[in-house]
N, C-alpha and C positions, 0 to 999 in steps of 0.2 A: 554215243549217247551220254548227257549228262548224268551225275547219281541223283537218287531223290533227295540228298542234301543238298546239292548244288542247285536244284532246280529251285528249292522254295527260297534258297538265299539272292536266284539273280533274278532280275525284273522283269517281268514279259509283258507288261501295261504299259504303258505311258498317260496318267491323269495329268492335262492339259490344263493352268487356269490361270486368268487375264482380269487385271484389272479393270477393263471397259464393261465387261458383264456385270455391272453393280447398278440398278436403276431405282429411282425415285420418287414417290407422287409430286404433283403439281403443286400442293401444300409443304410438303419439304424445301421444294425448287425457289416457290415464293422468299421463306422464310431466309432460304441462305444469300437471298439477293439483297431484302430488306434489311438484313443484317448491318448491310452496309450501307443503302443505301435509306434507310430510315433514321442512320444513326446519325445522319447531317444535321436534322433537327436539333441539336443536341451545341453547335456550332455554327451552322452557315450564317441563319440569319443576324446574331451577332457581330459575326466578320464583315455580313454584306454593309450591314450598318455603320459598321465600324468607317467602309469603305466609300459610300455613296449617300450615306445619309439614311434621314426617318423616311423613305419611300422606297425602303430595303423589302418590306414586307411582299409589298406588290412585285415586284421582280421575283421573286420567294415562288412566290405562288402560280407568278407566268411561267416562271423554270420548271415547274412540276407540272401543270398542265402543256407543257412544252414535251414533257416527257411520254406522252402519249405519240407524238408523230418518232420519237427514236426509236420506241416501243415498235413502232412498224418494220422501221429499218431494222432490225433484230428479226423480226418476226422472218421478214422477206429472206434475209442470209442465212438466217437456221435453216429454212424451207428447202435451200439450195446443197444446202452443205449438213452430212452429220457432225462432222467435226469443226463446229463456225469458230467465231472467233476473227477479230481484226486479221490474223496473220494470213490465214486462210484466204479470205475475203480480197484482200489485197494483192497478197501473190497471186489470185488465178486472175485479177482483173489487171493489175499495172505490172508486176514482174517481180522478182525476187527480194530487188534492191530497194522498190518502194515498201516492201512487206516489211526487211529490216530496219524501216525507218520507222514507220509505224508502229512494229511490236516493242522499237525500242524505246518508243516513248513511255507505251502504256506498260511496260514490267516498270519502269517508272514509278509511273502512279500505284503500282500494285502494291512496289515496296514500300513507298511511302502510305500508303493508305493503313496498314495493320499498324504504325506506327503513329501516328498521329491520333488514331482514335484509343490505341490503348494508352499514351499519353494523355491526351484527353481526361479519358478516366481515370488516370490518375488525380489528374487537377482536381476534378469534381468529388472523389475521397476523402483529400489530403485534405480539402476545404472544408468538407462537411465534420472531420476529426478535431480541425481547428477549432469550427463553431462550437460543437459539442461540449470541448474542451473550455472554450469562455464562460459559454451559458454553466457549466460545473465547479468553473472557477479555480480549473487545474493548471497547474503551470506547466505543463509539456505543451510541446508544439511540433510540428512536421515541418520540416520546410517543404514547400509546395513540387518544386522540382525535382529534386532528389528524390521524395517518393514518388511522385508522377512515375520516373523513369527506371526506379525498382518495381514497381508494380505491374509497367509494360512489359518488362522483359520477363515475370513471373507467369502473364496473360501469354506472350506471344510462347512461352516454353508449354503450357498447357494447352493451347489449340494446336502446337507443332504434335505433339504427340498423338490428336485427334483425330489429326488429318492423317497421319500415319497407321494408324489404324484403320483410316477408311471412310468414303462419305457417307455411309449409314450413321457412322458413328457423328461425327460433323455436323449432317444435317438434322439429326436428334436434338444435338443442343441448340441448333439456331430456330429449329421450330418452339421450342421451349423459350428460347428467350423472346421471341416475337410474341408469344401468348401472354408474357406477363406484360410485356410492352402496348399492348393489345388494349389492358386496363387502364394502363396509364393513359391512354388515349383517348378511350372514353372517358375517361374520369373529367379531362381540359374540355373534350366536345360539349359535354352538358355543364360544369361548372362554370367555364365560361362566359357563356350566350347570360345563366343566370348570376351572376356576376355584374353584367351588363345591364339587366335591367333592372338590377338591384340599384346600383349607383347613379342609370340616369343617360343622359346621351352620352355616347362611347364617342371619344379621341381618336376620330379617323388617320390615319397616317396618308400625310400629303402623296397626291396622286402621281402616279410614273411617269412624269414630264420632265422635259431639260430643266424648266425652269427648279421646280424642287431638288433638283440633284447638288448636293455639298461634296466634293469628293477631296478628297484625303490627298495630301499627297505625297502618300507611300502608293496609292491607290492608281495615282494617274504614270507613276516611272517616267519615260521617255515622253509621254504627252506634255509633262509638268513644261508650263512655262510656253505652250506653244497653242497658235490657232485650233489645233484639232478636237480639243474640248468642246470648242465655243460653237460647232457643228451639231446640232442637234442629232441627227442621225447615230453617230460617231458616241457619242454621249450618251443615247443611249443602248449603242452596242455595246459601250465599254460597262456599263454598271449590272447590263445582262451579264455580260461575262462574269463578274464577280458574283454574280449570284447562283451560279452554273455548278459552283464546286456544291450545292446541294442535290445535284444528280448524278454525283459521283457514286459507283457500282454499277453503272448498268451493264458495263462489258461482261460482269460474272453472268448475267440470262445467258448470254453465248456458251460459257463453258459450262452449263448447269445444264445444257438441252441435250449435251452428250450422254447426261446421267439420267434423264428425264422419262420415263416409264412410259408404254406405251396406251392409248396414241398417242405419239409423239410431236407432233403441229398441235393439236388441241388444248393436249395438254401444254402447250408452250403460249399459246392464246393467252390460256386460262391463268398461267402463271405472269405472264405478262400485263392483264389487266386487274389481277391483283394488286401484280407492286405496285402498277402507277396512280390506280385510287387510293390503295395505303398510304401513297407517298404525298400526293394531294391531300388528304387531309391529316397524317403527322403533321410535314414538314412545313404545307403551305397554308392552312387554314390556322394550326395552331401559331407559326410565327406572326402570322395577323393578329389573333385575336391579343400575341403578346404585344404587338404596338397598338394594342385599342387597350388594355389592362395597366401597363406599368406605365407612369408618368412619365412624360420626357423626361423630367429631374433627375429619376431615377434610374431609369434604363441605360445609362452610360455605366452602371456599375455592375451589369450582368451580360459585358457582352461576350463572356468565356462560358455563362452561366445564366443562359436567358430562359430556359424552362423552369429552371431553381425561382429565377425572380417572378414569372410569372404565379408559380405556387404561391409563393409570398403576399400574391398581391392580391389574391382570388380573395371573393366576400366569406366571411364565415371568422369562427374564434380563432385565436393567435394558436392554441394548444393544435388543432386543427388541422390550420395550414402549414403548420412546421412539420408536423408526422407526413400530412405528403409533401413536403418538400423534403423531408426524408426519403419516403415511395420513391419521387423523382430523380434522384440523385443515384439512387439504387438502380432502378430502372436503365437511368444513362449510364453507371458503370459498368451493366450486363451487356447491352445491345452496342455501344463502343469496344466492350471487349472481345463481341461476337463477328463485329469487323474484322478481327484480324483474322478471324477464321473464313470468312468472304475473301480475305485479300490471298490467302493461302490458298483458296480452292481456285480461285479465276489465274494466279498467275502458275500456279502448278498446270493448271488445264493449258494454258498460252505454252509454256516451256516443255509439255508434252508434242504439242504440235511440232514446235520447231524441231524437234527430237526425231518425229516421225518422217521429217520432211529434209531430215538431213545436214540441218543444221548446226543440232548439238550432239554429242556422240550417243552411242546408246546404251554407253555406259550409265549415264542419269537418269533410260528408263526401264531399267533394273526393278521388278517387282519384288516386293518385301515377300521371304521365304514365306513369315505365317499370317500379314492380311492380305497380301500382293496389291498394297500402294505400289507408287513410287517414290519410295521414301528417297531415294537421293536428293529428287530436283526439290521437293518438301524440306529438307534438312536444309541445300543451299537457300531456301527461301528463307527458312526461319534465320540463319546464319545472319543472312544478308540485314532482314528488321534490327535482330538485336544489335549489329554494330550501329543502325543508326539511332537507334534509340540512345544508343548508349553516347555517341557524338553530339549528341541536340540536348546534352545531359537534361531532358526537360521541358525545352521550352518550346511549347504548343506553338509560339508564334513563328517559329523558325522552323520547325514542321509543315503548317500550313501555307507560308509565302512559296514553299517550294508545290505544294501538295497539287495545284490545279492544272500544272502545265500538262502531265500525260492525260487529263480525263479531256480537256475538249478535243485534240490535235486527235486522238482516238477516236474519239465520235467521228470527227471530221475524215476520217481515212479511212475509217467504216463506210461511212454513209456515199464518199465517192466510188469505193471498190463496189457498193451493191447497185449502184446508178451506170458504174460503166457495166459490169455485165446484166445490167438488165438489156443490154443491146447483144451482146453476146449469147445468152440464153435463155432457153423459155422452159424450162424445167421447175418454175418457183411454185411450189405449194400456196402460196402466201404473194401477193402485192400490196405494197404501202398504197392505200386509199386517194382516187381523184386522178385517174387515169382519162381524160379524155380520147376522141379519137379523132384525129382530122385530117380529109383527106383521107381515111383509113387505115392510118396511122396512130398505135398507140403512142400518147404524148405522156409520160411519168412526171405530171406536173407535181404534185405530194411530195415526190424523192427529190427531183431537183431543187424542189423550194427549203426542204431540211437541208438539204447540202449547201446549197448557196449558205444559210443563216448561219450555221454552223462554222462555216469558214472565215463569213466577217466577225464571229465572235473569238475564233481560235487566232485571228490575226490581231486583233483588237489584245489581249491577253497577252499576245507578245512583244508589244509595247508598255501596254498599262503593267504587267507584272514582270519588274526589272529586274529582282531578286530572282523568281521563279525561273526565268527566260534563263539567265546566267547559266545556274546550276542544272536548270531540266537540260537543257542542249548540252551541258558539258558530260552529264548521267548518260544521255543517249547517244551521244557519240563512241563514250566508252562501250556502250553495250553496244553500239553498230560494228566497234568494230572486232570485239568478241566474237560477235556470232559471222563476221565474215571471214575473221581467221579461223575460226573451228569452223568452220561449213566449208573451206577449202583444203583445212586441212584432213574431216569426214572425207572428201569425193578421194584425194589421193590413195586413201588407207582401204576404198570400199572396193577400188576396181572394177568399178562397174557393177555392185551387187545393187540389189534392187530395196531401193528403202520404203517406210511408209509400214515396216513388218511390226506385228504386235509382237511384245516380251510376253513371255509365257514363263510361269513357273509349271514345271514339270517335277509330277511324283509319281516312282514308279512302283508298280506294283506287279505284286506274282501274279497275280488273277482277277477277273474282272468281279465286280461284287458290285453288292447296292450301296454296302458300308462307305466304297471308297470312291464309286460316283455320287454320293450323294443325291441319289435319285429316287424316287417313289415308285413304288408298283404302280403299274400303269404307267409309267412312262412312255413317250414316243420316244421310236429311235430312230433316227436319219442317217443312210449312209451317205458318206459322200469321198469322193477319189478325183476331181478334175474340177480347178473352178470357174471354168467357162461352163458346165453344165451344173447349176445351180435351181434350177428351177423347183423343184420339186422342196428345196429346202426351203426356198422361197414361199411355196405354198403352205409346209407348213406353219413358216412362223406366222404367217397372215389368220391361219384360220384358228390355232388350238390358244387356248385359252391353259394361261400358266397356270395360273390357278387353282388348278386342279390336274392337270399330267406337265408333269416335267417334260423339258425338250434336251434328248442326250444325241448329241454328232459325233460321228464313230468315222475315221477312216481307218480302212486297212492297208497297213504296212506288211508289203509282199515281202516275203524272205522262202530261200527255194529248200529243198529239204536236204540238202549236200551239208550249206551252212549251219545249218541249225538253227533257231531261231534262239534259242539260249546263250548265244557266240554273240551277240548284237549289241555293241554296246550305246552308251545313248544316244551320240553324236547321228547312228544309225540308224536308233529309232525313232530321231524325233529327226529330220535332217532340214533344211532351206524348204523341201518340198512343202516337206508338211506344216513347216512354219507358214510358207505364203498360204496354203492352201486352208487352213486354221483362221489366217489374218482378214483372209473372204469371209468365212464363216461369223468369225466376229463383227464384221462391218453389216451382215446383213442384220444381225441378232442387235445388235445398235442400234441400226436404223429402225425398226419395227419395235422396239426399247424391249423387246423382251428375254430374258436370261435363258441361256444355255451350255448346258456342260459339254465339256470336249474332252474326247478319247481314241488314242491312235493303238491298233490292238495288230499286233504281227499275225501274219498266219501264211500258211502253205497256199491254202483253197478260203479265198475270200466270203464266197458264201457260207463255209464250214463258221468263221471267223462271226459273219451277220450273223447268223442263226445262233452259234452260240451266246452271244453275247447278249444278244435278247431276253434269251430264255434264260441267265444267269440275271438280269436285271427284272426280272418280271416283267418287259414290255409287253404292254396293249395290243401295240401295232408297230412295223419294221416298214421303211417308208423308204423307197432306193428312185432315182432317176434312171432315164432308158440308157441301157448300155449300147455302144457303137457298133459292139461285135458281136450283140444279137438279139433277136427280136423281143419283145414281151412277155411271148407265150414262155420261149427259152428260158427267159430270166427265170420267170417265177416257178417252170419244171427245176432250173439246177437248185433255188432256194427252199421249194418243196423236199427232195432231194437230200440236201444237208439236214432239213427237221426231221426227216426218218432215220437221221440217223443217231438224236438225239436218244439217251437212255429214257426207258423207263420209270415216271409216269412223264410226258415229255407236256412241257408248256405250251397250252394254246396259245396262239396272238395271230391276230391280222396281217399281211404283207398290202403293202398299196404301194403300186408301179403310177408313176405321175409321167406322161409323156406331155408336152408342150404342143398347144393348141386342138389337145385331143382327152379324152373324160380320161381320167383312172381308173385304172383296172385295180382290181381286188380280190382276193384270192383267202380263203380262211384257214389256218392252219391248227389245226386238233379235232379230238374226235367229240369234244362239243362245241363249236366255236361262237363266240356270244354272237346274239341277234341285233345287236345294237351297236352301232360306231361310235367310238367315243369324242369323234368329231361331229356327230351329225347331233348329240346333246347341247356339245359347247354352242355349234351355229344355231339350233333352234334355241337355244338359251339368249344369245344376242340380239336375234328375231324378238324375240318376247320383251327383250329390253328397249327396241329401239321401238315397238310399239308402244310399249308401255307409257314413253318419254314421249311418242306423237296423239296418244289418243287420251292419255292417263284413265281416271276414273268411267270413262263414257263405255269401254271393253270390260266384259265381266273376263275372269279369269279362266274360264273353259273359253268361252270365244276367240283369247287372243292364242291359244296352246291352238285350237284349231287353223286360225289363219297360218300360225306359227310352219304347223304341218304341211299346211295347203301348196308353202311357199316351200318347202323340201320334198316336195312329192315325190317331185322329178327325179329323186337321187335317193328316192327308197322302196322298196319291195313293199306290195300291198301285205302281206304276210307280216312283216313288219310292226304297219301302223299302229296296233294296239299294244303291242311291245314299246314301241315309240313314246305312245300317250302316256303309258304306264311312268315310265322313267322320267321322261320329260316334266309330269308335275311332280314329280318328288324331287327332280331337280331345282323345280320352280317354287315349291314349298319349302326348302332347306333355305334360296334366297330370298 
């Protein structure tokens, strides 16, 4: 036997904890999407003009109400997959090698993406410093580039930290920058329109036809000089495409659904028809009303700076419109700089994938000791921006010519990977809209027709953008063939170990405590030991409501009484088993977006082990699946059992045995055991919600507490019911 010094100095817990249990409202989810992809406004229309001419606007505004049918494709992939994402998506529909081609376009675009908008905002600083600087009549100046390119690497070093800390943290600040962006937006929406009828009939921008198209020719590359312009179709694929790079971010909705709270489809809806009305009227209403506002004369000289010149140009006193062209500038340097933090969170979520899936070691997904990011593949990202920042010393233009090649070719490999298995499977939560059936046969007209479009725009862009074309294929060739040397050289080193395992940081502890689970009295606690018998976890996360009981997963690590369980060292107590078996648990606490602690507790006698650990966390209720090797009744005699032999005053809590395709048994443990389940509040609390939301005002509030009952009867003791009523409206009066 150990001494009682030895004993409190070695560990006999194992505290489990994973990055993936971090979830987020649907208003966080939007904002870190917008982030970046609202920050186009800020740019595209500019560039498109730059590129195709005064009929830049209407392409603007097609591409964002365009963004409602990719919106679907996102929606369909997520439904399928919790961990979506191009890579995912591709690999399970075309194969490995087309996955690698695809994710290596879009880390691409990712890297480039943090880098071009905090460049960006630099421009729009350095500019407004200079003005400043005139109108004061001070002789300093900035050169515009060289800050640009100090001030990104100051930007992209403060969201590296962010993200390092965590996406609580992350998505804090891009809801905050979306709110203030928010004003600004309204401010254009109504200034505008009276702007318009102040001065008189508005400067329509000629309409999206071949004939109005002026293109550049930086704009046409490889077309320059040949028939294919003079093809109307062709012409105007090519000018959509340039106007395309303002729906650049959508890939991050994919990596945000991972983070995304439950319900988790809904909430993914809901975040999804946010951005894309957001994005419709920033990006595409406002760059309209900018070609109805600034004079042709003068819109050649804001095409870096085209919401600045709109400010400028809105009706009202000069004093005025300069303080918000101030506002606006301010505004674009927050939400450009909140891009990099979008670019960091979507390609850290892509490089996690690949990681899980064995193609980058797993050494990169290494959880940070005290937030448990993963700060590695965060660090190479951030790495990766500031060298280019730091190579482009500056200039916006040489950022952006590269910037559009990963965002369409990505959409495009998205949208085929979810169109070919839509023939392969039928597990979608979600269908892209306009499904016919003929012959009785569903036809995925909606999906096909995005993917067709898609492809002649991504083809089109690989002609018209000859700079981009260059350097994007020579960027993804390198990373293609990175991740195929490390993903050959993973399988040699893995021997056949099984990937796809979650990083855990593990802390041990002497003894089980509430301190060190972080758990609330009242907690459930779920045992689990096998994960093909999962059910019963299953049920719980479906029904209890976080909110109010914690959800704590406990496996018992058997050690026999010879060894000692003080002799155990880590390797032992936490070993492959209990990683896969932990890595289930997380996938399903994911999936249902709800958070869960994990705790692997040694013991001689497994129920000795339940019982204690319950009643050391103040659990409610101890929640086990059927065991193989023996019946119900048994289980709940040995776990009864184990509580008699707990000291005096011994904690009451509930046991519930969950057998598959048969009710729960329930069994109460103490010598008062409460009258009420602390699940059968949360479900009548949900009841009362979802009535709430189908009848509103028309149900008085005793009425809907009774249907509430009506509809739990089945699964309550008439002895009960006024115990029930009782709680239930003090439950319903507190919400």
């Amino acid at each position: 036997m150990a001494s009682q010094t030895d004993r409190a100095q070695t560990a006999k817990v194992v505290v489990a904890t994973t990055v993936a249990l971090s979830f987020i409202s649907f208003w966080r989810a939007a904002a870190i999407v917008l982030s970046d992809l609202a920050s186009s406004a800020f740019y595209a229309g500019g560039i498109a003009e730059h590129a195709i001419g005064k009929s830049a606007p209407w392409f603007i505004l097609g591409v964002m109400l365009f963004s409602f049918a990719v919106r679907s494709v996102y929606l369909e992939s997520c439904g399928m997959f919790v961990r979506g994402g191009v890579y995912v998506v591709v690999r399970d529909a075309m194969g490995h090698f087309m996955a690698r081609i695809s994710v290596s376009a879009l880390i691409f675009d990712y890297i480039l993406t943090g880098p071009i908008s905090c460049v960006s905002a630099g421009q729009y600083l350095g500019r407004l410093l200079n003005e400043i600087a005139g109108m004061m009549h001070w002789s300093a100046h900035v050169p515009p580039n060289a800050f640009a390119a100090v001030f990104g690497m100051v930007v992209t070093v403060y969201f590296w930290w962010n993200n390092v800390k965590g996406i609580h943290e992350s998505s804090g600040k891009a809801l905050r920058i979306m709110q203030i962006t928010t004003v600004m937006v309204i401010a254009f929406l109504i200034w505008c329109p009276l702007t318009l009828l102040i001065r008189g009939p508005a400067q329509i921008p000629p309409a999206p036809i071949p004939q109005n198209l002026t293109f550049s020719k930086d704009a046409l590359g490889w077309f320059w000089g040949t028939m294919w312009p003079q093809i109307s179709l062709v012409a105007i694929v090519v000018a959509f495409g340039h106007s395309l790079l303002s729906m650049s971010g959508f890939e991050t909705l994919a990596q945000v659904y991972r983070e995304i709270a439950y319900p988790k489809v809904k909430n993914l809806k809901l975040t999804g028809n946010i951005v894309c009305t957001y994005a419709v009227l920033c990006t595409g209403v406002i760059t309209l009303f900018a070609g109805m506002v600034i004079p042709d004369a003068a819109r050649g000289e804001y095409v870096d700076n085209l919401l600045g010149g709109l400010a400028m140009h809105l009706a009202g006193p000069q004093f005025l419109r300069l303080a918000f062209h101030v506002f606006v500038v301010v505004v674009g340097v927050l939400i450009l700089s909140g891009a990099v933090n979008t670019s960091m969170i979507g390609a850290n979520g892509v490089l996690n994938r690949l990681a899980e899936d064995g193609v980058l070691f797993n050494w990169f997904r290494k959880p940070q000791k005290r937030f448990g990011t993963s700060y590695r593949l965060i660090n190479v990202i951030a790495i990766m921006q500031l060298a280019t920042i730091a190579m482009s010393g500056g200039d916006i233009y040489l950022l952006g010519e590269a910037y559009a090649f990963g965002v369409v070719w990505s959409f495009f490999m998205k949208s085929l990977g979810v169109l070919v298995l839509r023939y392969r499977r039928h597990d979608q939560e979600y269908k892209t809209p306009f499904n016919p059936r003929i012959f009785g046969k569903e036809i995925p007209v909606g999906l096909a027709t995005t993917t067709l479009i898609l492809l002649l725009v991504a083809v089109a862009n690989l002609f018209s953008k000859q700079f981009a074309t260059i350097y994007g294929v020579s960027f993804t060739v390198f990373l293609f063939v990175i991740f195929t040397v490390s993903e050959r050289i993973n399988r040699k080193r893995s021997h056949g170990s099984k990937s796809g395992l979650e990083q855990f940081n593990l802390e041990m502890q002497s003894e089980v405590s509430a301190e060190s689970v972080q758990a609330r009295p009242g907690c459930v606690l779920v045992s689990v030991r096998e994960s093909k018998r999962m059910r019963h976890l299953e049920n719980v996360l479906a029904k209890t409501n976080v909110k109010r009981h914690d959800i704590v997963v406990m496996t018992v690590r058997p050690v026999s009484t010879g060894a000692g369980e003080y002799q155990l060292s880590d390797q032992q107590l936490f070993s492959d088993y209990e990683k896969e078996l932990l890595t289930r648990v997380v996938a399903m606490a994911e999936r249902e977006g709800k958070t869960a602690d994990l705790l692997v507790v040694p013991g001689v006698d497994p129920f000795d082990a339940m019982v204690q650990t319950a009643a050391k966390l103040k659990a409610s209720r101890l929640v086990t699946g059927v065991s193989p090797k023996m019946d119900s009744a048994e289980l709940a005699r040995r776990i009864g059992l184990a509580w008699e032999k707990l000291p005096e005053p011994r904690h009451p809590f509930s046991l519930e045995i969950i057998s598959p395709d048969r009710p729960s048994e329930y069994v109460n443990l103490g010598p008062h055991p409460p009258r009420l389940w602390p699940e059968d509040v949360d479900r009548a609390h949900e009841i009362w919600l979802q009535l709430q939301e189908n009848f509103g005002a028309r149900l008085h509030h005793r009425d809907v507490v009774g249907i509430a009952l009506r509809r739990l009867q089945k699964d309550l003791d008439a002895d009960n019911r006024q115990q029930v009523l009782s709680d239930l409206d003090k439950e319903l009066r507190k919400s």
